[in-house]
N, CA, C and O of each residue as an XYZ file, in Angstrom:
728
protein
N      41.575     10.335     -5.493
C      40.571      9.506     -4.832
C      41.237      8.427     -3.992
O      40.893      8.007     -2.887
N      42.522      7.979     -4.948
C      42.682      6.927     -3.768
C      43.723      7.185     -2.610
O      44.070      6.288     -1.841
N      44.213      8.528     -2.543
C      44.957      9.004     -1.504
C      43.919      9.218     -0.281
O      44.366      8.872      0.813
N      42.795      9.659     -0.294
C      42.078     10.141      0.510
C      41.360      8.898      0.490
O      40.839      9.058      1.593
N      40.962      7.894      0.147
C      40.534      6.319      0.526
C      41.442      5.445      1.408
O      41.066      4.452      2.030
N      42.724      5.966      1.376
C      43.831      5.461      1.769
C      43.920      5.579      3.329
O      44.097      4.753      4.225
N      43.652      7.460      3.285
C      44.164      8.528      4.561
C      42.594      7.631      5.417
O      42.808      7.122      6.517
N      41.105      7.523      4.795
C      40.210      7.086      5.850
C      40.267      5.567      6.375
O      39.704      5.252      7.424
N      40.897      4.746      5.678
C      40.956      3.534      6.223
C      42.039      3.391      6.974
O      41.837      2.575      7.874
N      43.118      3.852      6.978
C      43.601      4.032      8.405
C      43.587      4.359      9.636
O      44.340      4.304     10.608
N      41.871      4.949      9.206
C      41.703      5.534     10.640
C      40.322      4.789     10.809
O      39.528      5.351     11.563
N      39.924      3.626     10.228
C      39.136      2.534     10.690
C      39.756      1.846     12.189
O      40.902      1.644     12.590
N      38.678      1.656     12.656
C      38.990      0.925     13.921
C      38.526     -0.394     14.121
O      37.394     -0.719     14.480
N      39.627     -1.239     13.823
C      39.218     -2.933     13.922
C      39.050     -3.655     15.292
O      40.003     -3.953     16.012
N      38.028     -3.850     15.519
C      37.567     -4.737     16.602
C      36.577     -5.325     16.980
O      35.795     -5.787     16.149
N      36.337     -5.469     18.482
C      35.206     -6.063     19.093
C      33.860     -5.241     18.728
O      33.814     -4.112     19.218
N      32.434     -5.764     17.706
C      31.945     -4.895     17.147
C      30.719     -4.608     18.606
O      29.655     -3.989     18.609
N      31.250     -5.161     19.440
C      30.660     -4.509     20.989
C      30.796     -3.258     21.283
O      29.781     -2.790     21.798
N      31.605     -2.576     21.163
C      32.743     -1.677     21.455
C      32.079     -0.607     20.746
O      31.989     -0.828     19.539
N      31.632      0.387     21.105
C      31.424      1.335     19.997
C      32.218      2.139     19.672
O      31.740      3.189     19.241
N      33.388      2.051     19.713
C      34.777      2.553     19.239
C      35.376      1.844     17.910
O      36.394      2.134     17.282
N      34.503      0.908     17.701
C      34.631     -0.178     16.437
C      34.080      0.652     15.365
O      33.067      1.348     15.297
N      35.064      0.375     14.515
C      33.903      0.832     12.521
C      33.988     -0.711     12.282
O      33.026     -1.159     11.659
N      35.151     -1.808     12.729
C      34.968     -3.213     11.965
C      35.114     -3.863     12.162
O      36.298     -4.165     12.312
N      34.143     -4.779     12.378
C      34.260     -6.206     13.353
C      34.521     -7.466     12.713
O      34.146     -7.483     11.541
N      34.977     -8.377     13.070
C      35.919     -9.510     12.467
C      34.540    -10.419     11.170
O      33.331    -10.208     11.265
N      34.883    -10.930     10.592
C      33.978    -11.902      9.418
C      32.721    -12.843      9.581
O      33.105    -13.536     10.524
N      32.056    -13.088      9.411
C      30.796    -13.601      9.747
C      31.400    -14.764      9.884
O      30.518    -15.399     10.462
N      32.494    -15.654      9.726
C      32.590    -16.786      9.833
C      34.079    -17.590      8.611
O      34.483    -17.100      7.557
N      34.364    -18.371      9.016
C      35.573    -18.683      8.011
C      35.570    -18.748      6.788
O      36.493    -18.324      6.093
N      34.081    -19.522      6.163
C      33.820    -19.482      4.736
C      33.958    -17.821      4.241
O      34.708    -17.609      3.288
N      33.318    -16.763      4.808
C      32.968    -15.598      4.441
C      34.529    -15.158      3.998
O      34.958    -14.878      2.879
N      35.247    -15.205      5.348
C      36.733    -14.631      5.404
C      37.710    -15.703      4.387
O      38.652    -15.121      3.848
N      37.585    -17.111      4.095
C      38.364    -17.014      2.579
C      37.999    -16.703      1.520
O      38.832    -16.631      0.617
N      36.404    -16.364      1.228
C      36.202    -16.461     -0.172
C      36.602    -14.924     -0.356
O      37.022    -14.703     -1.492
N      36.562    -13.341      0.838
C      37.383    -11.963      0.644
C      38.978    -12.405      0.780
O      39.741    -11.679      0.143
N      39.642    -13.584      1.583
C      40.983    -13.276      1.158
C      41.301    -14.087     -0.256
O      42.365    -13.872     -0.836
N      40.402    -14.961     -0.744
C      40.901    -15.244     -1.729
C      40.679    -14.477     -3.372
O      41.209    -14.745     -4.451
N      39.386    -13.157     -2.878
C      38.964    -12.035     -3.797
C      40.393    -11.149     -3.735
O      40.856    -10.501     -4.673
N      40.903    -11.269     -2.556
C      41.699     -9.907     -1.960
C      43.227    -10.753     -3.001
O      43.990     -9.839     -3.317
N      43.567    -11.637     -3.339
C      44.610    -12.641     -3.756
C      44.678    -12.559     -5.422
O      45.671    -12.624     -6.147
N      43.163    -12.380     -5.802
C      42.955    -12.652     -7.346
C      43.357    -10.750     -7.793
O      43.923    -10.366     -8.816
N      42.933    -10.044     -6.853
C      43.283     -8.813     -7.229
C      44.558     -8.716     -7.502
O      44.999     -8.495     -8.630
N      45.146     -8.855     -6.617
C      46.978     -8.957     -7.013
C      47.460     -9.404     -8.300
O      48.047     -8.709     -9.129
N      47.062    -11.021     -8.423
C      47.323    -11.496     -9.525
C      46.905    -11.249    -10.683
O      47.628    -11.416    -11.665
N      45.646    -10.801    -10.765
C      45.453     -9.756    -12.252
C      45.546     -8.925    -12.363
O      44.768     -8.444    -13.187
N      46.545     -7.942    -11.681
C      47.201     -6.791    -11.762
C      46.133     -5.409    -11.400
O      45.873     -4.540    -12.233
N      45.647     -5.428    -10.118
C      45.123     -4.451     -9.566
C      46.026     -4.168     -8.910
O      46.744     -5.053     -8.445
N      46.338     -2.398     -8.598
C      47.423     -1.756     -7.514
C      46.803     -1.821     -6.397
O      45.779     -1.195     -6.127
N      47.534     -2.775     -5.498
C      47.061     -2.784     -3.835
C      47.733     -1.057     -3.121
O      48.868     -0.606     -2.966
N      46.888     -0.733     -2.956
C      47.155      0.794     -2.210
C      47.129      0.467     -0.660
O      47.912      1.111      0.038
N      46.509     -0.240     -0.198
C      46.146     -0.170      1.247
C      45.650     -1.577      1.723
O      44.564     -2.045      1.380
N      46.539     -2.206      2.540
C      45.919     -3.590      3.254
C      46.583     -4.690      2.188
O      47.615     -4.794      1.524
N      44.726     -5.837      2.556
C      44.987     -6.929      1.695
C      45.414     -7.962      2.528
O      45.644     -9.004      1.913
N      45.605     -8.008      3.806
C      46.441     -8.885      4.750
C      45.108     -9.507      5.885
O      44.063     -8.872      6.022
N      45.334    -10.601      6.497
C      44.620    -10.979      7.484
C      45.004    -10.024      8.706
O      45.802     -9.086      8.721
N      44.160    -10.566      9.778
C      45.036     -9.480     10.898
C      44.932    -10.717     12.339
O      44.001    -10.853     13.133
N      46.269    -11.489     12.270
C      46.178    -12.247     13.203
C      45.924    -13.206     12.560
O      45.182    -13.101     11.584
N      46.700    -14.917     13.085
C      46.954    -15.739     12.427
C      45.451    -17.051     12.692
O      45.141    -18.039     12.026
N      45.200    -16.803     13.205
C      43.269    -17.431     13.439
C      42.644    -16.337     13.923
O      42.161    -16.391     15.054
N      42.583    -15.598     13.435
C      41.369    -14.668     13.292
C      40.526    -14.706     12.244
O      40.627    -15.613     11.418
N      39.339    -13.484     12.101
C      38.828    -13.739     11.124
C      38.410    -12.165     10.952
O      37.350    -11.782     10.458
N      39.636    -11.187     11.546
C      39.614    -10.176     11.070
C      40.219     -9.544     10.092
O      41.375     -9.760     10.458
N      40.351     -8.797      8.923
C      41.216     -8.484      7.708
C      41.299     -7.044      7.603
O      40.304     -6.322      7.671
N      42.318     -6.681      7.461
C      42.641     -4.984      6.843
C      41.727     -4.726      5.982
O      41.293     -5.603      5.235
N      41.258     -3.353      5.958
C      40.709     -2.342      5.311
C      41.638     -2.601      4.376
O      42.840     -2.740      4.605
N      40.867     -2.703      2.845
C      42.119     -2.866      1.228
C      41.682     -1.837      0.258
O      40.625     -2.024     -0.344
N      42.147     -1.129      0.115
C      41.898     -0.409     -1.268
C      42.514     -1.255     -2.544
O      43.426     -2.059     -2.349
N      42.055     -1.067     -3.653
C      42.805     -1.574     -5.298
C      42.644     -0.493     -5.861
O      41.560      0.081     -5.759
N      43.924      0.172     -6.764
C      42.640      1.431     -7.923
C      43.521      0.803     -9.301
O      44.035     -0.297     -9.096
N      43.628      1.108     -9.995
C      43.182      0.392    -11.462
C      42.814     -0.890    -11.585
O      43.518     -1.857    -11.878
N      41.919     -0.852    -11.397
C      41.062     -1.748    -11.431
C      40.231     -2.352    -12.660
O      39.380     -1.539    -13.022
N      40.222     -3.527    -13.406
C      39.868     -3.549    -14.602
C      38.667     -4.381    -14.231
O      38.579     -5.079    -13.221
N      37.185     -4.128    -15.747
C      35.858     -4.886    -15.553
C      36.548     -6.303    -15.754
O      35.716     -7.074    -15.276
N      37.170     -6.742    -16.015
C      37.485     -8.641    -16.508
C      37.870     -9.312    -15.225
O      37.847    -10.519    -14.982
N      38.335     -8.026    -14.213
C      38.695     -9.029    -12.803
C      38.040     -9.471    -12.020
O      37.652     -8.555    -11.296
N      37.643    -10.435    -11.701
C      37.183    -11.001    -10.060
C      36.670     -9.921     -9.060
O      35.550    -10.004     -8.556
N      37.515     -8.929     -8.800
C      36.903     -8.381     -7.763
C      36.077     -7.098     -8.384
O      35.190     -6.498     -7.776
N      36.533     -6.798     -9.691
C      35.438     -6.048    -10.587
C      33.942     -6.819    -10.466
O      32.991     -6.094    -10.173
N      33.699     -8.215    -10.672
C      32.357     -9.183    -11.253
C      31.318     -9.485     -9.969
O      30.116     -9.747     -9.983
N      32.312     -9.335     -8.790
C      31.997    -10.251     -7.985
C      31.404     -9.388     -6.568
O      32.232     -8.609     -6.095
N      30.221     -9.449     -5.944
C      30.164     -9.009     -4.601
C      30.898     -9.904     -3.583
O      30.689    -11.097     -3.365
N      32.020     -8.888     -2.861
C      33.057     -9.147     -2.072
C      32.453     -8.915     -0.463
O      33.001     -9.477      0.485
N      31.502     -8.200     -0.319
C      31.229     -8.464      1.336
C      31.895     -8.426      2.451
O      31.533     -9.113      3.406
N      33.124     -7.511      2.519
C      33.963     -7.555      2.840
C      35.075     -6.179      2.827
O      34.906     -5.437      1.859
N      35.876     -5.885      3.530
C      36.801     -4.343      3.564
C      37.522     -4.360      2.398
O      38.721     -4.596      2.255
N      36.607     -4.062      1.492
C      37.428     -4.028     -0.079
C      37.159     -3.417     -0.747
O      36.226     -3.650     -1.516
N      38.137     -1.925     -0.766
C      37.193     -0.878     -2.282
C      38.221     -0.938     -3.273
O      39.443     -1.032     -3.149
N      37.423     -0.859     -4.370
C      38.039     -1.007     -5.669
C      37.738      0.298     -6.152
O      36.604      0.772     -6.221
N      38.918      0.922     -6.520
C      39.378      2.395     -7.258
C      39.085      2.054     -8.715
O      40.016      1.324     -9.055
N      37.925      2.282    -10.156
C      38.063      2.135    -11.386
C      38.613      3.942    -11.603
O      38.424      4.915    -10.874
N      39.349      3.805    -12.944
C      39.000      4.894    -13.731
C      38.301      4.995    -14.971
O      38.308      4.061    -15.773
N      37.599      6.241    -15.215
C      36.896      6.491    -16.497
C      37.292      7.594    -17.311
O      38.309      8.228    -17.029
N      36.767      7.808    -18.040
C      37.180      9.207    -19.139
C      36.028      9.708    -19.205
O      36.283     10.883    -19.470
N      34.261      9.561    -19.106
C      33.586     10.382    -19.098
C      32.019      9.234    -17.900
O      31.974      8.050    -17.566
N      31.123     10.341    -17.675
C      30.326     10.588    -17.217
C      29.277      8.625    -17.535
O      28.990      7.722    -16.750
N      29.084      8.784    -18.824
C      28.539      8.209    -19.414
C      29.519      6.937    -19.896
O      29.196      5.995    -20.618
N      30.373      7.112    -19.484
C      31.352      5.569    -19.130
C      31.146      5.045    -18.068
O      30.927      3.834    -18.103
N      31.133      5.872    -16.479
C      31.087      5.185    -15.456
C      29.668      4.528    -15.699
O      29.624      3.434    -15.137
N      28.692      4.793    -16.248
C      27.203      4.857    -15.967
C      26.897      3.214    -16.521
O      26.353      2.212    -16.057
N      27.489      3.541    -17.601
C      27.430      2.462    -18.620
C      28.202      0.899    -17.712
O      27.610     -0.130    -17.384
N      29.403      1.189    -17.550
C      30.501      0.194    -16.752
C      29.593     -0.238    -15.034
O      29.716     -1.396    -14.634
N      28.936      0.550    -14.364
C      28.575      0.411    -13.485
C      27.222     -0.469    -13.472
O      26.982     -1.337    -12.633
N      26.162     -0.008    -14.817
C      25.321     -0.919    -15.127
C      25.290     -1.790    -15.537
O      24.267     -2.474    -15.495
N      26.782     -2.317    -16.336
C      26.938     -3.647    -16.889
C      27.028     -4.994    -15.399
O      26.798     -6.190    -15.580
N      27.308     -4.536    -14.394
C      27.168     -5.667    -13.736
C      25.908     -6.245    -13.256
O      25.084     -5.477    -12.760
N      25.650     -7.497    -13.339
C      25.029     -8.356    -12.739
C      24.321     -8.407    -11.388
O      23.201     -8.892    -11.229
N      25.047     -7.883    -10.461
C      24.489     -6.928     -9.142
C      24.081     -5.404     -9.464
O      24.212     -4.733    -10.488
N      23.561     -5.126     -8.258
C      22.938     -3.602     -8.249
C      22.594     -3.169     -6.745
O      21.639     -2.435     -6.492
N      23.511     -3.720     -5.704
C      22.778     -3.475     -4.160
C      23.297     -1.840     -3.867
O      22.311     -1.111     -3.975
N      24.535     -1.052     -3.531
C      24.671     -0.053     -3.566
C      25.560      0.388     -4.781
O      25.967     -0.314     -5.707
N      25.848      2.296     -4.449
C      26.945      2.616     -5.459
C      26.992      3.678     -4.862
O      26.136      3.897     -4.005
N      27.906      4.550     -5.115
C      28.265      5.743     -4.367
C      28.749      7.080     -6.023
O      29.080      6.933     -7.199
N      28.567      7.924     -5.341
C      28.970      9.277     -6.283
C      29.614      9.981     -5.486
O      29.085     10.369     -4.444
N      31.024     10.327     -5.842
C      31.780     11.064     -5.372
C      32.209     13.240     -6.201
O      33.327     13.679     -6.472
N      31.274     13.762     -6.295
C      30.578     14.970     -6.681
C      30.811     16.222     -6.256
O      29.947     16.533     -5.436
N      31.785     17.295     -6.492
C      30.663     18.540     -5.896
C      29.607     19.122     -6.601
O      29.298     20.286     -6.345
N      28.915     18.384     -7.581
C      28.062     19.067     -8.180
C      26.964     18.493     -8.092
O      26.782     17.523     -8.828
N      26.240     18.781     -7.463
C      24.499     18.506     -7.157
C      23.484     17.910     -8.385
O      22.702     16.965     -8.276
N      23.703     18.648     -9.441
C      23.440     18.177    -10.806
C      23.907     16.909    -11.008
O      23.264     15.867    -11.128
N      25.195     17.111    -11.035
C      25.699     15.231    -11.743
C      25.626     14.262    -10.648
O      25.937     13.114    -10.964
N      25.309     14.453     -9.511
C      25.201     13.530     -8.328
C      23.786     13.293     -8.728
O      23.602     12.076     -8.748
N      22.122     14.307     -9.233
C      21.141     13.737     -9.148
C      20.911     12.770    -10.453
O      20.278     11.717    -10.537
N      21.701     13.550    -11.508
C      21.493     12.819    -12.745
C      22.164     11.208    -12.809
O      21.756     10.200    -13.386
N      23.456     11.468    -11.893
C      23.823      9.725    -12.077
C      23.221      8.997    -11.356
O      23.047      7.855    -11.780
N      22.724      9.313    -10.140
C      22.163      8.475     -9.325
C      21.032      7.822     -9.673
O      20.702      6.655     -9.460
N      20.265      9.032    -10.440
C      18.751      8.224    -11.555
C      19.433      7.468    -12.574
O      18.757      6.564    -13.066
N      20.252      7.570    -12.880
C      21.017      6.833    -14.129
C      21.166      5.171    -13.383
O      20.575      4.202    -13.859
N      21.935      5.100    -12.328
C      22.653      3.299    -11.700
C      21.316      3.038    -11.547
O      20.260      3.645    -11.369
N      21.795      1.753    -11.699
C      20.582      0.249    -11.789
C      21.518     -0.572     -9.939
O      22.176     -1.559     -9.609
N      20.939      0.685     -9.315
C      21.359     -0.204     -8.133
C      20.267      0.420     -6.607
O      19.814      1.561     -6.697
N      20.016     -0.247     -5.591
C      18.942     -0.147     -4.504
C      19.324      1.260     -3.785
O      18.636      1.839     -2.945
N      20.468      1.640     -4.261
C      21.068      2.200     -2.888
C      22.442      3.308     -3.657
O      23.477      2.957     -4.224
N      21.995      4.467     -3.422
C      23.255      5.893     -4.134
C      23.277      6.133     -3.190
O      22.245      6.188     -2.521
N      24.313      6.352     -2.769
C      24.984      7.322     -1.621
C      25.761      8.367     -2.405
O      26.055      8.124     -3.576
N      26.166      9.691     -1.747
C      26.771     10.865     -2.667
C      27.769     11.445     -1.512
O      27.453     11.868     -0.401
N      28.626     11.376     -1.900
C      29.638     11.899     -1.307
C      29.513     11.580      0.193
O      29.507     12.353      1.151
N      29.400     10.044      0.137
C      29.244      8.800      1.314
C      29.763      7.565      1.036
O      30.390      7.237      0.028
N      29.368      6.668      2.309
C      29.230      5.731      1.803
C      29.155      4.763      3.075
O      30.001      4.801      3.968
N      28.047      3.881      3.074
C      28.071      3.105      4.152
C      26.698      3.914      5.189
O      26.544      3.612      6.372
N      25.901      4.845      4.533
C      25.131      5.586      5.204
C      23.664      4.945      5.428
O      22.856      4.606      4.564
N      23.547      4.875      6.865
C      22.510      3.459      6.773
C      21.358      3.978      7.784
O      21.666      4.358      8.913
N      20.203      3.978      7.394
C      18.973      4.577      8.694
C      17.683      3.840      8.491
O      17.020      3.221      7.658
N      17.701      4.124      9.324
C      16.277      3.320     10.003
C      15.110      3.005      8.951
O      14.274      2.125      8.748
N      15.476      4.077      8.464
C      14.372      5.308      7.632
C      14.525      5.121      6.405
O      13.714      5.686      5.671
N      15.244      4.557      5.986
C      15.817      4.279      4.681
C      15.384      3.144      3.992
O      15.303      2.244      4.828
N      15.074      2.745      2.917
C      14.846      1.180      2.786
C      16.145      0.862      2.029
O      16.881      1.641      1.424
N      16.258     -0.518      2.211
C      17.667     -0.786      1.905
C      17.768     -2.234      0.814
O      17.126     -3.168      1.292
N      18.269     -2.483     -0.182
C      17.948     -3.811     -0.657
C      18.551     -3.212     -2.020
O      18.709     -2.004     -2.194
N      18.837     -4.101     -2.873
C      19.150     -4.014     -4.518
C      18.543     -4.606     -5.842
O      17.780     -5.572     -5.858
N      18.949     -3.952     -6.892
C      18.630     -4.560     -7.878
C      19.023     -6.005     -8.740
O      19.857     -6.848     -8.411
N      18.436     -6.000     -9.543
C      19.625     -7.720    -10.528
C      19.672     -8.555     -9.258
O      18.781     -8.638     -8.413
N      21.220     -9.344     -9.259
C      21.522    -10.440     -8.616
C      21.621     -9.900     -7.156
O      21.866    -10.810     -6.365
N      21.524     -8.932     -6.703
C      21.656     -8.185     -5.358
C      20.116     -8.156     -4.443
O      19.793     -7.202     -3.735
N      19.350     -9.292     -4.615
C      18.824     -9.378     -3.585
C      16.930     -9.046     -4.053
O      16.661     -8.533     -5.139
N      16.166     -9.316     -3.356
C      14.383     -9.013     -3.477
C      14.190     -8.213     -2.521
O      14.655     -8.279     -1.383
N      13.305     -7.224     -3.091
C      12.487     -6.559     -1.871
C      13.586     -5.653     -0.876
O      14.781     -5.522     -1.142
N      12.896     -5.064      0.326
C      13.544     -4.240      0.679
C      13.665     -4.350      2.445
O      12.799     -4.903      3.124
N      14.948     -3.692      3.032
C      14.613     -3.751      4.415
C      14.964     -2.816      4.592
O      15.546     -2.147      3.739
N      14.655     -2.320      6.154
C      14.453     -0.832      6.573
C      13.312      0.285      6.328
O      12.793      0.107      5.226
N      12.806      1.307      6.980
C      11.606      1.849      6.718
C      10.059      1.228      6.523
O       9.471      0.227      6.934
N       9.877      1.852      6.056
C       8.175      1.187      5.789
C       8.219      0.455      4.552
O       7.230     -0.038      4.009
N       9.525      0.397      4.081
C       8.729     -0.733      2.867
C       9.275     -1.658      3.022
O       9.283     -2.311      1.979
N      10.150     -2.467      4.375
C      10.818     -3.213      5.162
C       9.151     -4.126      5.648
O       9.095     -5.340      5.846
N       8.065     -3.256      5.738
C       6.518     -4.105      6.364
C       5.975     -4.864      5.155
O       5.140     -5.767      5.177
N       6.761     -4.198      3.817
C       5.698     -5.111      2.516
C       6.402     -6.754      3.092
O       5.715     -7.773      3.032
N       7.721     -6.760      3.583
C       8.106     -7.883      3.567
C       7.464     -9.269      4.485
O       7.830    -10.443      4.516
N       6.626     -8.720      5.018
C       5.924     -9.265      6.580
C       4.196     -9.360      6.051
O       3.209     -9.713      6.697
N       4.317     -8.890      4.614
C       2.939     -9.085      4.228
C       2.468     -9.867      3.167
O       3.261    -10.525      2.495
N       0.892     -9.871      2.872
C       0.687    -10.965      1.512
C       0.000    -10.184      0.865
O      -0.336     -9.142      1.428
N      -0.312    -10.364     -0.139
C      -1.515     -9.088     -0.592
C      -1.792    -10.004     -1.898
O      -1.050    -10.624     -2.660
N      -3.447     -9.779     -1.800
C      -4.134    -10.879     -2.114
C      -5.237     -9.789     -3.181
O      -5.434     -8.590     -2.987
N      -5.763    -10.548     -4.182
C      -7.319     -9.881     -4.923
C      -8.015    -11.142     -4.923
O      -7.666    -12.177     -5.491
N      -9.298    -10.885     -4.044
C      -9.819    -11.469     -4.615
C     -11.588    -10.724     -5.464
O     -12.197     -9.810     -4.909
N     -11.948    -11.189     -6.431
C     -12.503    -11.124     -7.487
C     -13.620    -11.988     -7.027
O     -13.466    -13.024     -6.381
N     -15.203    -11.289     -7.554
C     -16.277    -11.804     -7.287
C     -16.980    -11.674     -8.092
O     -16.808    -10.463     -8.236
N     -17.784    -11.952     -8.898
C     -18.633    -11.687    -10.086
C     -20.008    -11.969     -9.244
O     -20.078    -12.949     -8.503
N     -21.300    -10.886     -9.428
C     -21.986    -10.733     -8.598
C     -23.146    -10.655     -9.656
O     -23.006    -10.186    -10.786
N     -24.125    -11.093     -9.224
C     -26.145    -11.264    -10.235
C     -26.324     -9.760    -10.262
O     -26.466     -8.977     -9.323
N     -26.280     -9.540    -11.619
C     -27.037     -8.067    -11.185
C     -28.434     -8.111    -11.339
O     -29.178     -8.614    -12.181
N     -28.647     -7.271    -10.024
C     -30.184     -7.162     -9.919
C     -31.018     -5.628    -10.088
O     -30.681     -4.664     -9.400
N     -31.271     -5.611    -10.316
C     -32.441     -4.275    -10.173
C     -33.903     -4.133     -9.691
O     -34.457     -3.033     -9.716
């Protein structure tokens, strides 16, 4: 998994997100870009394997390398924490019902991905995560059409599609108790 996480982020294209030759455009802003280099910093130091990146790109910029981590442990920082930012974290498991379990213990729930050839365990885990958003043998797959939003600490309600309009609405009862007549 993380050879082939490795081989696609090298072939990310960092830039002007004008450009439609771009997959990644520089940080929403300076706060955003230290609190991922200082996620990208704590990984190191509690002993996640940096596979890929981890570096700024340019000395006032506020663009950063694509980073992979893979052993990755639940007690770290970038295990707890939504990072927002070019940062995948590689865990390993020993069964089915470990990832399920480890994946629902967090506090967020906005996406998660299944990496599958089997149609079965891609539908069964995906009903299994406590998160807005499964992608399967994806990731980052985003439409119009889609509603988009998470569970837990990851956010209310939804955007995209038609249930993107509940958000633009109020919805009201009101209740009348009426003489009955005959």
């Amino acid at each position: 998994m993380s050879n082939d996480s490795v081989e696609n982020a090298k072939k990310i294209v960092i830039g002007d997100p004008l450009d439609p030759q771009t997959s990644h455009g520089p940080q929403i802003d300076r706060k955003q870009f230290n609190k991922i280099m200082d996620l990208i910093k704590s990984g190191k130091e509690e002993g996640a394997k940096l596979q890929y990146g981890g570096a700024a790109l340019g000395e006032h910029s506020l663009f950063i390398q694509p980073t992979i981590f893979s052993e990755v442990k639940d007690h770290m920082r970038i295990a707890k924490e939504e990072i927002f930012g070019p940062v995948q974290c590689i865990f390993s498991f020993k069964s089915q019902q470990e990832a399920i379990e480890r994946a629902n213990s967090s506090r967020y729930g906005l996406v998660s991905a299944v990496f599958t050839a089997s149609i079965d365990r891609a539908l069964s885990v995906s009903a299994a995560l406590e998160t807005g958003t499964v992608w399967i043998n994806c990731y980052n797959a985003l439409h119009v059409q889609t509603p988009f939003g998470g569970y837990k600490m990851s956010g209310n309600g939804r955007e995209l599609g038609e249930y993107a309009l509940a958000e633009y609405s109020e919805v009201k009862a009101v209740t009348i108790k009426l003489r009955e007549t005959l």
